[in-house]
N, C-alpha and C positions, 0 to 999 in steps of 0.2 A: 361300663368299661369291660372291655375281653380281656378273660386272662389269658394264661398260657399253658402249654403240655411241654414238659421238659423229660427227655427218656435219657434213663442215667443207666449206665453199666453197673451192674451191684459188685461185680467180679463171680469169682468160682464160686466162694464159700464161705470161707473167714469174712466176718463182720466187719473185719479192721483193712479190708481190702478193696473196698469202696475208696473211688476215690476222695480228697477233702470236697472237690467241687460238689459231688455228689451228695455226699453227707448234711452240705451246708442247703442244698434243694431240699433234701426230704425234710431236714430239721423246720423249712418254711411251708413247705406243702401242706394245704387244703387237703388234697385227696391223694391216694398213693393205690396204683394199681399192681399186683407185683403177680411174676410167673406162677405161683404155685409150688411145686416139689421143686422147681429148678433155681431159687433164691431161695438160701439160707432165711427163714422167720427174725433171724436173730438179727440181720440187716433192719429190720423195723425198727429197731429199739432205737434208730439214728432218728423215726418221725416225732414229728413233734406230737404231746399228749392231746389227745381229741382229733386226731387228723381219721378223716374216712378213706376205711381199708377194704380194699377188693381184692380176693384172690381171684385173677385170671384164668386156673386151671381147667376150669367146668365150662368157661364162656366164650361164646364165637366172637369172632372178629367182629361183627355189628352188632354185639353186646359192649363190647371192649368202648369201641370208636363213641357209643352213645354216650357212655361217659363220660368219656372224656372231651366230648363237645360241649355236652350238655353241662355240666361243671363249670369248662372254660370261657360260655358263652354269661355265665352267675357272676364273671370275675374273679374267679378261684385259681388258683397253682394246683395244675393238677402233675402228678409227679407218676412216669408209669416203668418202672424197675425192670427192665430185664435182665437176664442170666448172662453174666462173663460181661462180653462187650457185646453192645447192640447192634455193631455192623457185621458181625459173624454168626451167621443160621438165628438170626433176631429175629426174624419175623417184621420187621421195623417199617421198609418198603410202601405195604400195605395202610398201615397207619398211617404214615406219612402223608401217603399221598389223598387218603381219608379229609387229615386233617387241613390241606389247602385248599383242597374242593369247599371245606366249607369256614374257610376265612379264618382259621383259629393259628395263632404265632404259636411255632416251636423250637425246641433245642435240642442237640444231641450231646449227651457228657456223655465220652468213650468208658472204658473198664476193661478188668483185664478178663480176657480170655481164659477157657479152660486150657489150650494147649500150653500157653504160658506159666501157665499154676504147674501144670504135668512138670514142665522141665524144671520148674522151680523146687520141687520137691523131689526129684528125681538128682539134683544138683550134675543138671548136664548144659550143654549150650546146646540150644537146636542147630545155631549155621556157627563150622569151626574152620579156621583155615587149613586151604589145601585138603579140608577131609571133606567140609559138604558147605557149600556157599549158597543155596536155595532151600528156602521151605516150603512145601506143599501142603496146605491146609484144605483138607476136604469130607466128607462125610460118606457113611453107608446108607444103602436103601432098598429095604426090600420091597416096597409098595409106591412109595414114590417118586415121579421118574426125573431122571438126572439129566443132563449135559454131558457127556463124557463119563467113563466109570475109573475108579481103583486102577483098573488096569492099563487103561491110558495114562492116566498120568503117572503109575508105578514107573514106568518106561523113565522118567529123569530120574529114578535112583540109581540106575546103572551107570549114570555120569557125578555122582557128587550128589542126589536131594535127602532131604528130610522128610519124611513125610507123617503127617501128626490127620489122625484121622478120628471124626467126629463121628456118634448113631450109631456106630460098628461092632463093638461088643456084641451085642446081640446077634448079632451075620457072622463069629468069629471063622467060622467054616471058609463062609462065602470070599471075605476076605482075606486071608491066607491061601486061597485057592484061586485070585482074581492075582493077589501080589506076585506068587508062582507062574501063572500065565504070561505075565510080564516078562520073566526072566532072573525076577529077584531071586537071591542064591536062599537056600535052607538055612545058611548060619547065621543069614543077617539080624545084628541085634532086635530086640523088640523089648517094648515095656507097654505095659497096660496100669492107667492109675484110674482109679476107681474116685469119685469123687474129690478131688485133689483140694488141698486145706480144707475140708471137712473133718470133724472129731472122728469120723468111721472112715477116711481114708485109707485106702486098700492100694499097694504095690507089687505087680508082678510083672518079675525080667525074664525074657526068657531069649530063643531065635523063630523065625519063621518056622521049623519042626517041628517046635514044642507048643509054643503060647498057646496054642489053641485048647489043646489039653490041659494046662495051666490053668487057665479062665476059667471053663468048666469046673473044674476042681475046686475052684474057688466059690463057684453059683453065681457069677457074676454075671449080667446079664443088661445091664444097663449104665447111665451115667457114666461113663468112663471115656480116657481118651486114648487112642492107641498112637505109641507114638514108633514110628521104623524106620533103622537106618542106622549107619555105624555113627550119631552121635548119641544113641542109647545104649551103647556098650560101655558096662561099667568100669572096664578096661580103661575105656581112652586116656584114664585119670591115671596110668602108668606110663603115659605114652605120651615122650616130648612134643608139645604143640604151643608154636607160638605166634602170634599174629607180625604183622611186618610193622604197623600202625607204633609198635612200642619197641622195636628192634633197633639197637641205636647202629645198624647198618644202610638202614631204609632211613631217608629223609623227607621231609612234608613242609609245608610252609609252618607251621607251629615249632617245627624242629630242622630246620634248614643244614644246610654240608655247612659244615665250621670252615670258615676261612685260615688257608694258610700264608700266613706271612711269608715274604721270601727276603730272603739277605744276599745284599750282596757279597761276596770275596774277591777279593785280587789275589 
């Protein structure tokens, strides 16, 4: 009988941030392939004792896949952990498509994201009303090549975006210099989180003038997620904002216009 390969999102960092679905995969898993430096070790503690452990960091893509055919083909649960959630900069694609070429059943458990850890610890909302209704999620690169850059899509910040950017720390230059191209102003908020729910979690707020100088300062130079746009201004949180969703002005089908009775007089 064939088993399966089940890719579960481990989240940012914290152990307890794994999904339950996920938890209860590794707890049955045979074999557990997990990122390397980019999954928290302590996410293990969720496999069951005696389950065979790979770190993925050192091994190429058809080191990875071998196992996990070859496992799945034994009738094993093979369980393969990626960092945050596995449809964002996962690597996932590849495997996937690996594993239908060669007949092996899969699943995908989501997780949460690094940018969503960032706002969570940052206690801000990425999309706020009236202030920014879209988020941009994307990545920097200095070697590998993109679709589009930083500075195309900087361009919807000037109408309302968010924008939460992945691999960039390291380019802080590049980036701050691609967001300026765009048009984005100097004061626009910025925050930089360093590992987010990790024990060594690092926060730095700054605007487009400064962070960059910031970062540095800091030696920061990887892991992080940069997030730009005025819902990273620690401000907001002085400043009335309220959605229409809970405004007993605005009505919805959950909350419908109250009927008004009318009476008659003579």
């Amino acid at each position: 009988m064939v088993g399966k390969v089940v890719f579960v999102g481990a989240g940012p960092g914290d152990p307890e941030l794994i999904t339950v679905k996920g938890m209860k995969y590794l707890q049955q898993a045979d074999v557990v392939i997990y990122a390397g430096s980019l999954v928290n070790p302590e996410v293990l503690r969720w496999a069951r004792p005696g389950a065979e452990i790979h770190n993925s960091a050192s091994m190429t893509l058809e080191e990875i896949v071998d196992i996990m055919i070859t496992r799945a083909r034994e009738g094993k649960l093979v369980v393969r952990l990626k960092s945050g959630d596995a449809s964002i900069y996962g690597a996932l694609l590849e495997e996937i498509i690996a594993l239908r070429e060669a007949g092996i059943p899969y699943e995908v458990v989501p997780g949460v994201t690094a940018a969503l850890a960032a706002a969570a610890v940052l206690g801000i909302e990425l999309t706020l009303p009236k202030v920014a209704q879209t988020l941009i999620i994307t990545r920097a690169s200095a070697r590998v090549p993109m679709q589009g850059s930083i500075k195309d899509f900087a361009k919807a910040m000037l109408i309302g975006a968010t924008m939460a950017i992945y691999t960039g720390v390291h380019l802080i230059d590049k980036v701050v210099k691609e967001l300026r191209e765009a048009g984005v102003p100097d004061d626009t908020p910025v925050a930089v989180v360093y590992k987010a729910t990790w024990p060594d979690q690092v926060i730095i707020r700054g605007t487009l003038s400064d962070i960059a100088e910031k970062v540095k300062r800091a030696r920061i130079t990887k892991d992080s997620v940069i997030i730009v746009g005025k819902a990273a201004d620690p401000s907001i949180l002085d400043t009335p904002v309220r959605s229409s969703v809970y405004d007993p002005r605005h009505t919805h089908s959950f909350r419908p216009k109250p009927k008004i009775n009318s009476v008659d007089t003579e």
